[in-house]
C-alpha positions as CSV (number, residue, x, y, z in Angstrom):
1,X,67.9,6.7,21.6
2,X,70.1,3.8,19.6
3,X,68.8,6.0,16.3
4,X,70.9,8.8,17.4
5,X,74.0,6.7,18.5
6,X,73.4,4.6,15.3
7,X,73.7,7.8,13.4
8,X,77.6,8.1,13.1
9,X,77.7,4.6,12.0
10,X,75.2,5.5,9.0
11,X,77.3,8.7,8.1
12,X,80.8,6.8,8.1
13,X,79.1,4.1,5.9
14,X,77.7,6.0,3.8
15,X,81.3,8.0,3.4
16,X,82.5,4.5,2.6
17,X,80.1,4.2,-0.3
18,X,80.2,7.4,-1.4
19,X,84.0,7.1,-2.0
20,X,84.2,3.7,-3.4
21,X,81.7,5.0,-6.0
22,X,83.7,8.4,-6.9
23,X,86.7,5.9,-6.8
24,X,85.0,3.4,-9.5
25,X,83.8,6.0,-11.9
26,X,87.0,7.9,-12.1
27,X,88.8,4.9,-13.1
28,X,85.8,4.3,-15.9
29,X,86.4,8.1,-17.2
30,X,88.1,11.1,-17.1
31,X,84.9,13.7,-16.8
32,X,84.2,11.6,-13.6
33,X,87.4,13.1,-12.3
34,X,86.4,16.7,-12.2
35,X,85.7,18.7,-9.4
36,X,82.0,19.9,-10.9
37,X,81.1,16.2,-11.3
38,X,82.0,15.1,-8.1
39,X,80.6,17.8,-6.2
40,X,77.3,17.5,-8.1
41,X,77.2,13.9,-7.7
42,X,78.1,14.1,-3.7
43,X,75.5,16.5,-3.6
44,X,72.7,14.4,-4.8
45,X,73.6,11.3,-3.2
46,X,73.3,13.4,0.0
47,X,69.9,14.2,-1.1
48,X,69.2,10.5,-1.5
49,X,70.7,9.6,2.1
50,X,69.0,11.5,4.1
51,X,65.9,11.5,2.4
52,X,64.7,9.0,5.5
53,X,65.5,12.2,8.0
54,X,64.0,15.0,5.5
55,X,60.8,13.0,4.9
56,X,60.1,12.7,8.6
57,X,61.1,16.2,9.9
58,X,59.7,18.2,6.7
59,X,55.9,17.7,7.1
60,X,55.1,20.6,4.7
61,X,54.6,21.2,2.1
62,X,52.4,18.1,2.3
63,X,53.5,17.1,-1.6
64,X,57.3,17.6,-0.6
65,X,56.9,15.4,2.4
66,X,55.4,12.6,0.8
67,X,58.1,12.8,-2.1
68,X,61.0,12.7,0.2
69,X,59.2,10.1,2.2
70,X,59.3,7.7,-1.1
71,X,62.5,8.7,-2.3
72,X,63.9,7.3,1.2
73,X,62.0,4.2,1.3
74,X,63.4,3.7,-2.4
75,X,66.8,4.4,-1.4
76,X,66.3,2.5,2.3
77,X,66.4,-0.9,-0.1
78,X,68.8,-0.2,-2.6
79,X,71.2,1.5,0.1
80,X,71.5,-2.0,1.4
81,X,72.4,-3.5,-1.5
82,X,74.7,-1.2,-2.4
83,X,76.1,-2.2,1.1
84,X,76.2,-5.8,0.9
85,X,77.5,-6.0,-2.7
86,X,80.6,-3.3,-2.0
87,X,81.2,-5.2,1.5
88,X,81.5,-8.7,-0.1
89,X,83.8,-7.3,-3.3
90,X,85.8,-5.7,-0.9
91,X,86.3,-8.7,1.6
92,X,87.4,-10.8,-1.8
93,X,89.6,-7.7,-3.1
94,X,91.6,-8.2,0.2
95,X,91.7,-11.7,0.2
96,X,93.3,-12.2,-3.4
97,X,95.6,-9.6,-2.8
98,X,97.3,-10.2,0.8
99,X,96.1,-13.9,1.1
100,X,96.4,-15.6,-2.5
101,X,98.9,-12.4,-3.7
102,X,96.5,-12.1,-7.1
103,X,98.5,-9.8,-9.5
104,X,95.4,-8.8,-11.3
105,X,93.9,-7.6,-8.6
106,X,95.6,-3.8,-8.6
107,X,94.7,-3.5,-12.3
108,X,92.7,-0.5,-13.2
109,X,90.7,-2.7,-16.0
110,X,90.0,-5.3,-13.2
111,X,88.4,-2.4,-10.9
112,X,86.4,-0.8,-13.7
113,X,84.9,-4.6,-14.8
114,X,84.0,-5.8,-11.0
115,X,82.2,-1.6,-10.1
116,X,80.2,-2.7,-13.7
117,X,79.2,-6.1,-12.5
118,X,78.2,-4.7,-9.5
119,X,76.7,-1.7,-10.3
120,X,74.9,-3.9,-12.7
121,X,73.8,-6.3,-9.9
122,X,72.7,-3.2,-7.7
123,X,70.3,-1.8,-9.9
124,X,69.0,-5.2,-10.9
125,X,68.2,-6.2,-7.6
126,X,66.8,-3.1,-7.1
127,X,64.6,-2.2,-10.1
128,X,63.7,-6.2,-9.6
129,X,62.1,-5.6,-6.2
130,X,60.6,-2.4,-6.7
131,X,58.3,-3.6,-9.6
132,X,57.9,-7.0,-7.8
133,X,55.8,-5.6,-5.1
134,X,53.2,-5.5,-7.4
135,X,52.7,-9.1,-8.4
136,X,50.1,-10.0,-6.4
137,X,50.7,-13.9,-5.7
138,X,47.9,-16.2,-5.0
139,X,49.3,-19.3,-2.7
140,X,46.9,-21.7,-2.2
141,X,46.3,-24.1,1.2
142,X,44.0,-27.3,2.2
143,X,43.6,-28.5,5.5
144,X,41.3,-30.9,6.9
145,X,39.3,-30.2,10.1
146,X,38.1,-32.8,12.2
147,X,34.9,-31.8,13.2
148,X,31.4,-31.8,11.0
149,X,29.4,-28.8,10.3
150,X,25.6,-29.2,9.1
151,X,25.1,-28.5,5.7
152,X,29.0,-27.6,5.1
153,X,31.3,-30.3,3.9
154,X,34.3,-27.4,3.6
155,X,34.6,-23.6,4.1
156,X,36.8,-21.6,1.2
157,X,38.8,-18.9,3.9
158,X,40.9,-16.2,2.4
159,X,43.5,-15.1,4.5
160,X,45.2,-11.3,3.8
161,X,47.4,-9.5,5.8
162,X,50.0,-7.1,6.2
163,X,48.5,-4.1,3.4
164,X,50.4,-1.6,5.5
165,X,48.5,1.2,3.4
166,X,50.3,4.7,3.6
167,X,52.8,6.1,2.0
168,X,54.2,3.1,-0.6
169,X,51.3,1.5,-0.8
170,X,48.1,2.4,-1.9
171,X,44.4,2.2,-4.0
172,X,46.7,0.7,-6.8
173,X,48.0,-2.1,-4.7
174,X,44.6,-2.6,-3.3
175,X,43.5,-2.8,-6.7
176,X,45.0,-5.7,-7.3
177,X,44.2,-7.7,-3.9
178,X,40.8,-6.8,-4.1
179,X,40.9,-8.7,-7.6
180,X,42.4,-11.8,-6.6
181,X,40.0,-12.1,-3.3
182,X,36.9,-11.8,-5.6
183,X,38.8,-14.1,-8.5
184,X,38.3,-16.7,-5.2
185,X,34.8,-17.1,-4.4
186,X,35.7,-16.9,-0.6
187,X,33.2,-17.7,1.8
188,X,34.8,-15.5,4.1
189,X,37.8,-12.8,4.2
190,X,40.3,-12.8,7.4
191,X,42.6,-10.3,7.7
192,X,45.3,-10.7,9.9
193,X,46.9,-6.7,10.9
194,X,48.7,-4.2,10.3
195,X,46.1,-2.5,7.9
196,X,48.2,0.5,8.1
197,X,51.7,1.6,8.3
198,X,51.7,4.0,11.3
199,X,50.2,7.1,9.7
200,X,46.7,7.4,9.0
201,X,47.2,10.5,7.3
202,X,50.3,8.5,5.1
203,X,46.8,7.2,2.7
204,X,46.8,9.4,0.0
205,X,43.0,9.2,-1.4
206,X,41.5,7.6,1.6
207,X,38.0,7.7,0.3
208,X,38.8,5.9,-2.6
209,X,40.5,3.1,-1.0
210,X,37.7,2.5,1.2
211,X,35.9,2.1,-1.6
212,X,37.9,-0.1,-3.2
213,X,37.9,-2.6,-0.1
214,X,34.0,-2.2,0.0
215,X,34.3,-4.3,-3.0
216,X,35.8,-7.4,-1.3
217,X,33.0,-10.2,-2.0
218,X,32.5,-13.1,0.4
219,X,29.2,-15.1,1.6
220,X,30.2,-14.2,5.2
221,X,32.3,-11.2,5.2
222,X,35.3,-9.5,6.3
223,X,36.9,-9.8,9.3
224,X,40.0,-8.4,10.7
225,X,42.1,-7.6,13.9
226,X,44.7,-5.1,14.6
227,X,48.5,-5.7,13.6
228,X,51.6,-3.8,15.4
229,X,51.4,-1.1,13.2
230,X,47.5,-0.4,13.3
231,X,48.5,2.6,15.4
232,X,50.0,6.2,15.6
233,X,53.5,6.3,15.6
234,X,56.2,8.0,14.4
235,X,59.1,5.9,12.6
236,X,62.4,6.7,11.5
237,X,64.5,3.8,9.5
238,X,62.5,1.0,11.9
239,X,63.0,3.3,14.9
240,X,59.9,4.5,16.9
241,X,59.3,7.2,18.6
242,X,57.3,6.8,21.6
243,X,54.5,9.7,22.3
244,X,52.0,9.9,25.1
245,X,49.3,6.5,25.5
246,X,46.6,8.4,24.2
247,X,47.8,9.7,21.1
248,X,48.4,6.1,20.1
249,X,45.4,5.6,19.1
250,X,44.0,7.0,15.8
251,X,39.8,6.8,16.1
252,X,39.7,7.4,11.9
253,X,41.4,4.2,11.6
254,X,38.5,2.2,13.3
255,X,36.1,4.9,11.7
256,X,37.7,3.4,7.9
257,X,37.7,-0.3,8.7
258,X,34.0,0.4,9.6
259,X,33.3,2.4,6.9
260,X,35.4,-0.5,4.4
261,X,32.7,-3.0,5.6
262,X,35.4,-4.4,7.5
263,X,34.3,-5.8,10.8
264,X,36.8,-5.2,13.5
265,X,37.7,-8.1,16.3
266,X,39.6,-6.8,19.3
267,X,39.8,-9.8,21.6
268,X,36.2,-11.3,20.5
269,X,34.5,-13.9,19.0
270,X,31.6,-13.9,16.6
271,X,29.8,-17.6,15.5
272,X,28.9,-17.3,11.7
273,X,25.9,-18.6,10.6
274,X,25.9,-21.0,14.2
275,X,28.6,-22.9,12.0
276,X,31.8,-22.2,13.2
277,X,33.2,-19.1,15.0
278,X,36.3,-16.4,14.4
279,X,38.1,-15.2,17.2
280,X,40.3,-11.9,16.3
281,X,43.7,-11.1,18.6
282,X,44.5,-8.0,20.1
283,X,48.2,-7.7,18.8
284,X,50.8,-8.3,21.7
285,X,53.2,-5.6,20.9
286,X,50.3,-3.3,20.1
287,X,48.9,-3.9,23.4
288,X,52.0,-3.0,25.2
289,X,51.6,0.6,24.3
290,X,47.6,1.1,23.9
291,X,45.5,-1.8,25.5
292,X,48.1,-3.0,28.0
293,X,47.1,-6.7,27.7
294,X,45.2,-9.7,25.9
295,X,43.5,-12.5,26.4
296,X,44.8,-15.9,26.5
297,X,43.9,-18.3,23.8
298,X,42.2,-20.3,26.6
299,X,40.0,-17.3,27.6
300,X,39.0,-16.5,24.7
301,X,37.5,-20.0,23.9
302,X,36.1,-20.8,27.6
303,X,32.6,-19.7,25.8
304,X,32.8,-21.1,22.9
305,X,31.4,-24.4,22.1
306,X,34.4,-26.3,20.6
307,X,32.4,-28.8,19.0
308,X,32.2,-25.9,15.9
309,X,35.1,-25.0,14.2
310,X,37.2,-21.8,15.7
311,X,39.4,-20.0,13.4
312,X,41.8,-17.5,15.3
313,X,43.0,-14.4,13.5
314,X,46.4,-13.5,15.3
315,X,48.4,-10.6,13.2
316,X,52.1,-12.3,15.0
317,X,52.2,-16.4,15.0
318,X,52.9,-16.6,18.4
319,X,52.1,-18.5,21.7
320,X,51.2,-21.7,19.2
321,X,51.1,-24.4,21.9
322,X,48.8,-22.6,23.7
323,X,46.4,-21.4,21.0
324,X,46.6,-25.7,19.9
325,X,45.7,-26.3,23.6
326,X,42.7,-24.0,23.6
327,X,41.3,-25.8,20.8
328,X,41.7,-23.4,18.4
329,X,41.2,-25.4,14.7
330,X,42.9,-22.9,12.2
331,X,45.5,-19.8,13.1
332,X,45.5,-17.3,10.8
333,X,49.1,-14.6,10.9
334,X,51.2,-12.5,9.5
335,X,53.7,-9.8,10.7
336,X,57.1,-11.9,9.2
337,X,56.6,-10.7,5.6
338,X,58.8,-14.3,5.0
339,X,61.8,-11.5,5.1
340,X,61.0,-9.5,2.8
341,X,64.2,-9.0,1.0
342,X,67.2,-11.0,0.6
343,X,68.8,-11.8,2.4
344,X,66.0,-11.7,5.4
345,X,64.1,-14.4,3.9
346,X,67.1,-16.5,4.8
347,X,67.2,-15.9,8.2
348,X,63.8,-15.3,9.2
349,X,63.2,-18.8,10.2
350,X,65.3,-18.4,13.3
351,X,62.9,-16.2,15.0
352,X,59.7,-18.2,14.7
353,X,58.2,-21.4,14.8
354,X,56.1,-20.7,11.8
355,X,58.5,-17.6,9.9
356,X,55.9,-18.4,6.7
357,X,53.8,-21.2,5.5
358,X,52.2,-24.2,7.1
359,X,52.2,-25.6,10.0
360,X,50.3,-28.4,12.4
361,X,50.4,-28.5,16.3
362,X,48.7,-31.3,17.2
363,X,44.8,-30.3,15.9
364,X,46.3,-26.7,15.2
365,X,46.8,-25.7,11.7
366,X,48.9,-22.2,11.8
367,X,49.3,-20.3,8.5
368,X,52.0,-17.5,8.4
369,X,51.4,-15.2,4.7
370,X,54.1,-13.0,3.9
371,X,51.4,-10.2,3.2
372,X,50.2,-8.0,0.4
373,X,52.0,-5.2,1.3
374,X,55.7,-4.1,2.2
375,X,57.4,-2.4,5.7
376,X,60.4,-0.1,5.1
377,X,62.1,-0.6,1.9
378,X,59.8,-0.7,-1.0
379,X,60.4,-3.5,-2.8
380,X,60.5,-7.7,-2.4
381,X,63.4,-9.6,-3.3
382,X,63.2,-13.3,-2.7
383,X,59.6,-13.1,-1.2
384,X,56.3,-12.6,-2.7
385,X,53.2,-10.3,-1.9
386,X,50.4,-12.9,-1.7
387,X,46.9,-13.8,-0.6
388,X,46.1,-16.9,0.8
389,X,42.7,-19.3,-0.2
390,X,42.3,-21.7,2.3
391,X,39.8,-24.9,2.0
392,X,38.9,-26.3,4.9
393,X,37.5,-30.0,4.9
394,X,35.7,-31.2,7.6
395,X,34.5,-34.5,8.7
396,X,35.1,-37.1,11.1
């Protein structure tokens, strides 16, 4: 429902940009004044616009769909920079000229220079975060644990989350995570959600990419739980679409994570080696539309015998006081993706305890990646796609 009343809005923006741009490169030439350029030009940015619409009502030909559904999550990120930049020129262009009474400020040479900077600054940004997404960041962590293990003075845990496989990302991507898992010598992999991006079918060559997570070397193995997104459900620009409870649920998606070598953790606990135990979250938003609840921390470590280390996987950081009352030792998340782009990674922080990072509750240690993978818009700007080592010391 608020996708179709925000519709208008996107439309009379859009309009906005549109004519600033014809505007801008008029002033810069005079075969950018001509009726055939304009109209060409109108025509493909409305191609580029509603690309996001296209891509999810056109679901064949298969190949078109797919191309119009990465054209729009191209255009999704630069779209908003093409927002923000025009929005801030323009609030200055009507501050120097009706507060400060600038002269310059009418001059066509003055116009022509400030669209170059930012047209400049727009496709910076842009080509910046697209090929970004690739540069798989390793960010290391060391936390001590104060409880003793036999035979272990430390456990090497690499933490992933956040892939989001479908339509922008892919074997390539995978590629290079698998890489810099295996370049750690992990004793075991966590991941912590959202696997997918909504569509199973979005995974171009699924074969292959469950071949290429087959690779993933650890002395223990890997270990996951579902994410907000490990489901099936259509979304436009952010917006979902909500279908009947069963259809929610996409049985190929357990079916790859089991063929992956991936062992799944809905709400249980397994005890590795009778060393220390990994409890895996059902997802709180995900269980508001398939499972319909979750465990508390408490629950799920009534069993357990706390004198052994329990690492929680949890895809969203939350409910931290309780998870550090139930004696968890080590919370592994994700779902905040740190932002993402500029300027989200700014304002992140104000939603969560933990937005990305590290932090202690009492004997809790929380750790928040920003992910491997991207949502939406396909590039990072400001944030990094990243794996996570973490060494655990114990001792008393």
């Amino acid at each position: 429902m608020a996708a179709l009343f925000l519709a208008p809005l996107y439309i009379l923006i859009n309009v906005y940009v549109v004519n600033w741009m014809i505007r801008w490169m008029g002033a810069c030439h005079r075969l950018f004044q001509t009726m055939t350029f304009r109209i060409t030009f109108v025509g493909v940015y409305i191609i580029l616009a509603t690309a996001l619409i296209t891509g999810f009502l056109i679901k064949k030909p298969a190949a078109l769909h797919r191309i119009l559904k990465h054209i729009g999550n191209y255009f999704l990120g630069t779209f908003l920079y093409i927002l923000m930049v025009i929005a801030v020129v323009d609030l200055g262009r009507l501050i120097l000229k009706y507060v400060f009474h600038t002269p310059f400020i009418g001059q066509r040479s003055t116009f022509v220079i400030t669209g170059l900077i930012c047209t400049i600054l727009i496709i910076s940004l842009s080509v910046y975060g697209i090929l970004h997404v690739s540069h798989v960041k390793t960010t290391p962590y060391e936390v001590t644990v104060a409880k003793t293990v036999d035979g272990m003075d430390s456990l090497k845990v690499v933490l992933l989350a956040d892939t989001h496989f479908g339509y922008s990302m892919g074997t390539a991507q995978a590629r290079r995570i698998v890489k810099k898992i295996n370049a750690e010598n992990a004793d075991v992999v966590c991941i912590a959600g959202d696997i997918f991006d909504n569509e199973y079918d979005a995974i171009s060559r699924p074969d292959e990419l469950k071949k290429l997570l087959k690779g993933i070397k650890s002395k223990y193995g890997v270990y996951a739980c579902w994410g907000n997104h490990d489901l099936n459900e259509p979304i436009l620009a952010g917006f979902t679409f909500n279908g009947k409870k069963e259809d929610y649920n996409d049985p190929r998606m357990e079916e790859f994570l089991t063929d992956a070598g991936i062992h799944l953790l809905d709400d249980k606990s397994v005890l590795i080696d009778n060393k220390f135990y990994i409890v895996g979250r059902r997802d709180a938003s995900r269980c508001e539309k398939v499972e319909g609840s979750r465990q508390t921390p408490a629950q799920l470590t009534s069993s357990l015998d706390q004198s052994k280390p329990i690492i929680f996987i949890d895809h969203q950081p939350k409910e931290l006081e309780e998870t550090a009352a139930a004696g968890v030792d080590l919370d592994l998340c994700g779902h905040t993706h740190d932002g993402q782009i500029f300027p989200g990674n700014l304002i992140i922080h104000l939603f969560w305890e933990n937005s990305c990072g590290y932090l202690q509750k009492g004997n809790l240690h929380n750790i928040v990646t920003s992910g491997a993978g991207i949502w939406g818009p396909s590039m990072r700007v400001g944030t990094d796609s990243e794996i996570c080592p973490i060494t655990i010391n114990f001792g008393k």
